[in-house]
N, CA, C and O atoms as a GROMACS GRO file, in nm:
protein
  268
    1UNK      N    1   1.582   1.649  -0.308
    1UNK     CA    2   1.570   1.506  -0.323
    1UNK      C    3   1.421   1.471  -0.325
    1UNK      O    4   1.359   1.496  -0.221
    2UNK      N    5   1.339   1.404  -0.449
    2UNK     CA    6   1.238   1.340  -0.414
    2UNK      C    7   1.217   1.298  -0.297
    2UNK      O    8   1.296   1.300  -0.202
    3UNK      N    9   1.093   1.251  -0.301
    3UNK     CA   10   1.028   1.149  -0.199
    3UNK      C   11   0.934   1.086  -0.232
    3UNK      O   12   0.835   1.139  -0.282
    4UNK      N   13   0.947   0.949  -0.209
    4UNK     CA   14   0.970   0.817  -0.271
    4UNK      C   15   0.866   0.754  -0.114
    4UNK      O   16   0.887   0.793   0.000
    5UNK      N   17   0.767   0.658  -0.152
    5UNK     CA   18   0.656   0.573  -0.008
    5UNK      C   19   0.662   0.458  -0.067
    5UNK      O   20   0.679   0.452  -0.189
    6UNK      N   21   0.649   0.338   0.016
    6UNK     CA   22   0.621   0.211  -0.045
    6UNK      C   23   0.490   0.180   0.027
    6UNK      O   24   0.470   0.199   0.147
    7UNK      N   25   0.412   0.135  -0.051
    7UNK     CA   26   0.265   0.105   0.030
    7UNK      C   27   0.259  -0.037   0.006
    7UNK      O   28   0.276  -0.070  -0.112
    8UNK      N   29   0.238  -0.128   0.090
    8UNK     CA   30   0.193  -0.277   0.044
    8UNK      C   31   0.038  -0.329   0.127
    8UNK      O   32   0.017  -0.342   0.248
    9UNK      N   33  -0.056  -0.352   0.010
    9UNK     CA   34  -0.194  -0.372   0.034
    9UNK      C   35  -0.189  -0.547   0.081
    9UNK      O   36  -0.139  -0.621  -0.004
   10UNK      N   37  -0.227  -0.599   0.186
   10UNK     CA   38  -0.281  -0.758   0.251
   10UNK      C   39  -0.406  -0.798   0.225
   10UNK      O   40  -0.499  -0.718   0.206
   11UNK      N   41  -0.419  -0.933   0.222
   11UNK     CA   42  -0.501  -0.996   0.187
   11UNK      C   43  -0.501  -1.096   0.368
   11UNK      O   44  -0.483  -1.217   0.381
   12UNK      N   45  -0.509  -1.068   0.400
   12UNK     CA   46  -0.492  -1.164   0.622
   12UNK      C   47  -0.389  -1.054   0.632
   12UNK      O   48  -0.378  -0.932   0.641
   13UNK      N   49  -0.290  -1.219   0.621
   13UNK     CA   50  -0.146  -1.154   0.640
   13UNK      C   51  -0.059  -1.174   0.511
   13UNK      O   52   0.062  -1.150   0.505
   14UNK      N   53  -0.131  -1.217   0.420
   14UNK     CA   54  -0.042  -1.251   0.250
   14UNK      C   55  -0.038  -1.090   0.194
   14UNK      O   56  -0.130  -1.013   0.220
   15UNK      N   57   0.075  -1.052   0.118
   15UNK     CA   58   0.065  -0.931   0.046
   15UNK      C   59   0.023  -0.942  -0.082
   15UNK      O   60   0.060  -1.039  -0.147
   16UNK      N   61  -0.066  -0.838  -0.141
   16UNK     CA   62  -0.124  -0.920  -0.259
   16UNK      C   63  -0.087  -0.772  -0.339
   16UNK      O   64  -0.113  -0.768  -0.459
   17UNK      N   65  -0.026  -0.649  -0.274
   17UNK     CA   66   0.011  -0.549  -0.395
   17UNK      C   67   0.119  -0.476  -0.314
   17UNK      O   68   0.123  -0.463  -0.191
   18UNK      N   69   0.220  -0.422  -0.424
   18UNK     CA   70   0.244  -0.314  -0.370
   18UNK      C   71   0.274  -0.188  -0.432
   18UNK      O   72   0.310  -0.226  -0.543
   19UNK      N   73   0.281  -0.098  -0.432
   19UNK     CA   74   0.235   0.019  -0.502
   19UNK      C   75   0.368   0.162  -0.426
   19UNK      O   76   0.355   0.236  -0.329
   20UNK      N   77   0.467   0.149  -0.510
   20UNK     CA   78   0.574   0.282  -0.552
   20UNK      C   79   0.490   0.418  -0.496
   20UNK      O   80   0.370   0.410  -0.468
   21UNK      N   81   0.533   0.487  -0.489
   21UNK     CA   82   0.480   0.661  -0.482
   21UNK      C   83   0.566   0.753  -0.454
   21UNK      O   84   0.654   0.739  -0.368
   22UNK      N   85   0.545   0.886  -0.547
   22UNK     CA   86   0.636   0.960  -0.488
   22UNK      C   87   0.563   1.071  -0.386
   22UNK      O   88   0.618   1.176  -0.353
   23UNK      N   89   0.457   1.039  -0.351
   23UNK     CA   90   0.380   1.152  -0.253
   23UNK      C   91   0.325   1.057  -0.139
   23UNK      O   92   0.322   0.936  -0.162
   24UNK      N   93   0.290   1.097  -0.041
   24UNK     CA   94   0.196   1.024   0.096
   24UNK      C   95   0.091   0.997   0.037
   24UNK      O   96   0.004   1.025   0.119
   25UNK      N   97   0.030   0.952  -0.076
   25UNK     CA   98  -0.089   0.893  -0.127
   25UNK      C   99  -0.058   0.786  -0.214
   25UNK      O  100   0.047   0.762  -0.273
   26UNK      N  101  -0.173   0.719  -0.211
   26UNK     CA  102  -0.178   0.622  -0.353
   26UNK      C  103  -0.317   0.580  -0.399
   26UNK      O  104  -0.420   0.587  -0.333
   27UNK      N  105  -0.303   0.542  -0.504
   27UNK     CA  106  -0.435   0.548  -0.593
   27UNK      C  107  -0.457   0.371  -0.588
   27UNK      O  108  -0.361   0.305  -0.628
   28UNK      N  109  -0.552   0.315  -0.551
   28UNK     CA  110  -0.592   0.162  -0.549
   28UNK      C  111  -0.722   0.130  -0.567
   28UNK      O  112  -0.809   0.114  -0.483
   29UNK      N  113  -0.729   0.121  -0.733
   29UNK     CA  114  -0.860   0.156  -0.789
   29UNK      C  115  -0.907  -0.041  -0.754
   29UNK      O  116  -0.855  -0.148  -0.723
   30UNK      N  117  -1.056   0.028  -0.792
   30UNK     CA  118  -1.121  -0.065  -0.791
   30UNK      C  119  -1.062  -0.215  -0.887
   30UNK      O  120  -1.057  -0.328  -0.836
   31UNK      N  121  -1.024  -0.184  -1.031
   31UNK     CA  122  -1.002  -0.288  -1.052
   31UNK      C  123  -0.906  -0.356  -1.049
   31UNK      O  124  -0.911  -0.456  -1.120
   32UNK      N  125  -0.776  -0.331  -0.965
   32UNK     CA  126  -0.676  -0.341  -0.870
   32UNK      C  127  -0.736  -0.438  -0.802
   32UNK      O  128  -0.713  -0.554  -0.836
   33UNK      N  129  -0.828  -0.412  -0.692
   33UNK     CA  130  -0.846  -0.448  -0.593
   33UNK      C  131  -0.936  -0.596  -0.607
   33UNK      O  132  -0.936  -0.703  -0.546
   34UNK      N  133  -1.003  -0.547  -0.710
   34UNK     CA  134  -1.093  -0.708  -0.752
   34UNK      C  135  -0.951  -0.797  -0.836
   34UNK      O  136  -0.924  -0.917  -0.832
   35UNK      N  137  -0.898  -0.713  -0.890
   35UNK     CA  138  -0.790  -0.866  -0.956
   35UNK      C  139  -0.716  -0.933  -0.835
   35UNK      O  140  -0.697  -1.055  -0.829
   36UNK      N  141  -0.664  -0.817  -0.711
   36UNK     CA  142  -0.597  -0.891  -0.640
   36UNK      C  143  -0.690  -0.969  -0.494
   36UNK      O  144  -0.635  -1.050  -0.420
   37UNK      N  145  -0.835  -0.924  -0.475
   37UNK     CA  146  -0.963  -0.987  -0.396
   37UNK      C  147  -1.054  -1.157  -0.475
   37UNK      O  148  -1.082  -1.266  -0.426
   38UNK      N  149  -1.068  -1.110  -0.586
   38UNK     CA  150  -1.130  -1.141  -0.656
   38UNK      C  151  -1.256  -1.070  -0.679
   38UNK      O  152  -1.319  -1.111  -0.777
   39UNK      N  153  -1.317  -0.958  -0.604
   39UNK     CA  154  -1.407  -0.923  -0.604
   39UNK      C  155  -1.335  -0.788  -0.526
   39UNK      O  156  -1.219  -0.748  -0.514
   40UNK      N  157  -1.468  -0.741  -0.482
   40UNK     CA  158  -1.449  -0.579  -0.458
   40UNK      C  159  -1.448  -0.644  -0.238
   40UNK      O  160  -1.529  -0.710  -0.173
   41UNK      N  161  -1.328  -0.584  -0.205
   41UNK     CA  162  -1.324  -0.642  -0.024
   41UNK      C  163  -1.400  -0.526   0.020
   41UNK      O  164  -1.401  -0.415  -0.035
   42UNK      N  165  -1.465  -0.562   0.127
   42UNK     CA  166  -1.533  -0.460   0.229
   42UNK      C  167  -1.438  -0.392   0.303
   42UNK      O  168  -1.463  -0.294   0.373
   43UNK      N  169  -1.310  -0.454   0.285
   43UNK     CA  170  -1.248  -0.393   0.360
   43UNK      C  171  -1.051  -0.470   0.360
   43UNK      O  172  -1.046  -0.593   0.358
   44UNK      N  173  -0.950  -0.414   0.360
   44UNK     CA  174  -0.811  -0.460   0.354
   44UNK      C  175  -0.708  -0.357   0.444
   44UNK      O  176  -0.718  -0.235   0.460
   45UNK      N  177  -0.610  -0.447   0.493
   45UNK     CA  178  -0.508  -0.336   0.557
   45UNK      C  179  -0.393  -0.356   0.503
   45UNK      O  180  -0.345  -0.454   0.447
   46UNK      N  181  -0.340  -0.216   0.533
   46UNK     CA  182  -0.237  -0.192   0.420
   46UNK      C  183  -0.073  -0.138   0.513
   46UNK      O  184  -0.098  -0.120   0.632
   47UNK      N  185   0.058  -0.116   0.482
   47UNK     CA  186   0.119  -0.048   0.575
   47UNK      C  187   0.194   0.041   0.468
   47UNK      O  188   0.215   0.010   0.351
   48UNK      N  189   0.228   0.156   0.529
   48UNK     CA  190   0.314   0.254   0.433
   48UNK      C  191   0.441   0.320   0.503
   48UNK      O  192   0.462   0.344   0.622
   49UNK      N  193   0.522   0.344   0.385
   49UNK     CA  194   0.665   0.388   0.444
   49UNK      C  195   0.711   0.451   0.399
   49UNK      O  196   0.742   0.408   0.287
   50UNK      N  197   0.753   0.570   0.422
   50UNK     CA  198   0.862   0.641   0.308
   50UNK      C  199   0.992   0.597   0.319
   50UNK      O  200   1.046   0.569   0.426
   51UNK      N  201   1.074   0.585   0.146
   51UNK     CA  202   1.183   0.524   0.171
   51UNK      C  203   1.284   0.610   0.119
   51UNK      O  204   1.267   0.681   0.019
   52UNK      N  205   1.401   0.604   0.194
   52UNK     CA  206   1.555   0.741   0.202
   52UNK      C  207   1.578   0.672   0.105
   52UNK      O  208   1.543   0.554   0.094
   53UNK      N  209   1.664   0.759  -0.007
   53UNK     CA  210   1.708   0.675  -0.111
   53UNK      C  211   1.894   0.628   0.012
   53UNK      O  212   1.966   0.533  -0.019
   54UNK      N  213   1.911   0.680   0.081
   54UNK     CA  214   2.021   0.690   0.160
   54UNK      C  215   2.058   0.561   0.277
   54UNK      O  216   2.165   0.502   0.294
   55UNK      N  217   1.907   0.543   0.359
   55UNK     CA  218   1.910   0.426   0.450
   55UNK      C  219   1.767   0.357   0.430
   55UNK      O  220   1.723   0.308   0.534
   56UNK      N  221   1.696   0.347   0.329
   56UNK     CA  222   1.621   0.310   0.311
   56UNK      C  223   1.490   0.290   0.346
   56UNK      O  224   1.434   0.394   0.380
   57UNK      N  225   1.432   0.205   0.348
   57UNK     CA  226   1.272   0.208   0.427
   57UNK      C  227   1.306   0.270   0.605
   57UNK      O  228   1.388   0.257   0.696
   58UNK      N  229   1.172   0.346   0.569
   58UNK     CA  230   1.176   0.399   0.740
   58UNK      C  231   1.051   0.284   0.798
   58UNK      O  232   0.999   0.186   0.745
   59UNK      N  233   1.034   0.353   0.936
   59UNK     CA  234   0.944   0.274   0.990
   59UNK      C  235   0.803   0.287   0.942
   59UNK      O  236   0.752   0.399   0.940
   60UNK      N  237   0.718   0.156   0.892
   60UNK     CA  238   0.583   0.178   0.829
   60UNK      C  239   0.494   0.197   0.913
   60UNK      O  240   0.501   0.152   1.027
   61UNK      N  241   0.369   0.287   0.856
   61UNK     CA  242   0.261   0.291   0.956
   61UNK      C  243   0.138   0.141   0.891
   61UNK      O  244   0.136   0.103   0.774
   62UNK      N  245   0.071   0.096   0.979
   62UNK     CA  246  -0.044   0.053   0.924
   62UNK      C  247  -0.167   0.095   0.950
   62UNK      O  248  -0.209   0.166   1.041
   63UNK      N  249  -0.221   0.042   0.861
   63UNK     CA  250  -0.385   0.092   0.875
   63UNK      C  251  -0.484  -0.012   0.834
   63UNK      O  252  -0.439  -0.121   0.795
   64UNK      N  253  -0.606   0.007   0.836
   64UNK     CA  254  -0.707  -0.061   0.728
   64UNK      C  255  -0.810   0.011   0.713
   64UNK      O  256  -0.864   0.091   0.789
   65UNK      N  257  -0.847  -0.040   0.547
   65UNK     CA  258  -0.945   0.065   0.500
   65UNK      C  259  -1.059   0.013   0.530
   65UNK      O  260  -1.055  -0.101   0.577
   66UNK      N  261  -1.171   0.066   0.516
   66UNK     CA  262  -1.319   0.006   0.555
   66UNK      C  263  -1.342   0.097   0.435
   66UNK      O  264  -1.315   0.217   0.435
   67UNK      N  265  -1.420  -0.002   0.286
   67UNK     CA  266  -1.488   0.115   0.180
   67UNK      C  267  -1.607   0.066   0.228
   67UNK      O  268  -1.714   0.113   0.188
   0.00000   0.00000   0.00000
């Protein structure tokens, strides 16, 4: 069975992306990040989850990035 993450990137507490995966990574390029900032952020937190195709989202971790 694949495996399938849901990552959703914040703007505070508004969600401004969220981004499918089938591996523990994701790619959130720069110009991603300025369409959904308006500009390039110093910094955003994000939470991630892998989801069972069976019972669905598990429990997400969060984080935040500092670029």
């Amino acid at each position: 069975m694949p495996e399938r993450y849901a990552v959703t990137v914040f703007n505070g507490v508004t969600a401004v992306r969220s981004i499918d995966c089938s591996m523990p990574s994701a790619i959130y390029s720069a110009t991603q990040q300025a369409a959904d900032f308006g500009a390039l952020p110093t910094s955003f937190s994000f939470k991630i989850g892998q989801v069972s195709p069976v019972y669905g989202p598990g429990h997400a971790a969060t984080g935040v990035f500092n670029g």
